[in-house]
N, C-alpha and C positions, 0 to 999 in steps of 0.2 A: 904952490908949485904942483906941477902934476903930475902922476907919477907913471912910470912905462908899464905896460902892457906884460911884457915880456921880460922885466929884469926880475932880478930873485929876490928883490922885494916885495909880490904883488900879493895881493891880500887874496885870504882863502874863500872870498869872496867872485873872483873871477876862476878859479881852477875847478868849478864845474862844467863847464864848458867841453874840455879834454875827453873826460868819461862817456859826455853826450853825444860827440862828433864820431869816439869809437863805435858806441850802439850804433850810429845812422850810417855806419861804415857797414859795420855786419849786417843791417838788416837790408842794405842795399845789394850786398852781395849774396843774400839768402834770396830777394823778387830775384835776383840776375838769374839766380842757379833754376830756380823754377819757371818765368820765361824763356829760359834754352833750352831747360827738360819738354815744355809745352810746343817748341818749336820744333824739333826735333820727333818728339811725335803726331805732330802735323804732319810734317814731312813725310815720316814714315806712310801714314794715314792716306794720304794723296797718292806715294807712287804705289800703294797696293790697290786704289782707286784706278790709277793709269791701266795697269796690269790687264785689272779685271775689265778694261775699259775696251780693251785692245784684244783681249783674248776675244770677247762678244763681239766686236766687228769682225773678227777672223773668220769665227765659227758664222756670223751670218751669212759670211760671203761662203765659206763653201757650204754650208748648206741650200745655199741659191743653188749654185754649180753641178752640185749633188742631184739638186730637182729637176733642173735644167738637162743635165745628161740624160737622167732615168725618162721624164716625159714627151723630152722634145719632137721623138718620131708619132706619139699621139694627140699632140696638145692642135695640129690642124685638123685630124679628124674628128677628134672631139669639139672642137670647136671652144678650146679652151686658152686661155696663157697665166704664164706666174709673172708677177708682178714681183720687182726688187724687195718686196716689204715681205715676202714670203705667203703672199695670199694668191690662191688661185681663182678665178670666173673664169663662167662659162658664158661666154659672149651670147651664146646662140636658146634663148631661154623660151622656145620650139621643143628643144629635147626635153628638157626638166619635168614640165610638168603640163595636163591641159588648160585650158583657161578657164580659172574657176574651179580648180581639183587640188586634194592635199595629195591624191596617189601616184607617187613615182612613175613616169613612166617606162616600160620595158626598156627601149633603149639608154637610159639614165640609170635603168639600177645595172647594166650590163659595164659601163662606163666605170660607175660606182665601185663594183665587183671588181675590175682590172685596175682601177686606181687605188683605191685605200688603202689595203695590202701591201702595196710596194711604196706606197706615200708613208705609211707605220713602220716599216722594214727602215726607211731612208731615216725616220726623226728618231729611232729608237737606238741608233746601231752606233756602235760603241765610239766613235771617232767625233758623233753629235752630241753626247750624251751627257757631258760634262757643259 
């Protein structure tokens, strides 16, 4: 005859089981607690990623705007433009230099002279700086 499982006769041969199912209970619930802690600072991790992510396209767009105001009235005489990516040329590369010469020339350091200064004023100034 065989005997049940579960009456109050079952030998102490099957009642380790109980103990074992409890441990796999707890340590199931100790990976949970530590997957949710891990998630959770994911989470965090990403929206201070966003953040930072959103602030730099801000700041790059006004400091385009920034550029864009301050040089616009000389960017034809100079024969210059800014490009979105915050780089400036000089189209016209007659002024720069002679062909074949490392020496600035006059008109290029006078250019020079009226740009830099207010290009250092614009990256430096408290609103860009962060």
């Amino acid at each position: 005859m065989e005997q049940d499982p579960f009456s109050e006769n079952s030998t102490p041969q099957d009642e380790h089981w109980i103990p074992l199912s409890d441990l796999m209970t707890g340590l199931m619930m100790i990976f949970m607690l530590i997957a949710l802690s891990y998630m959770i600072k994911v989470e965090s991790v990403n929206a201070r990623i966003r953040t930072i992510a959103v602030q730099y396209n801000q700041l790059h767009v006004d400091l385009y705007q920034d550029l864009t105001k301050e040089f616009t009235p000389d960017l034809k005489e100079w024969g210059a433009e800014i490009h979105k990516d915050l780089s400036i040329s000089f189209k016209e590369p007659d002024i720069l230099f002679d062909t074949g010469s490392d020496t600035i020339k006059p008109r290029f350091r006078e250019i020079l002279t009226n740009f830099f200064p207010r290009y250092v004023k614009i990256l430096s100034s408290p609103k860009n700086r962060n």
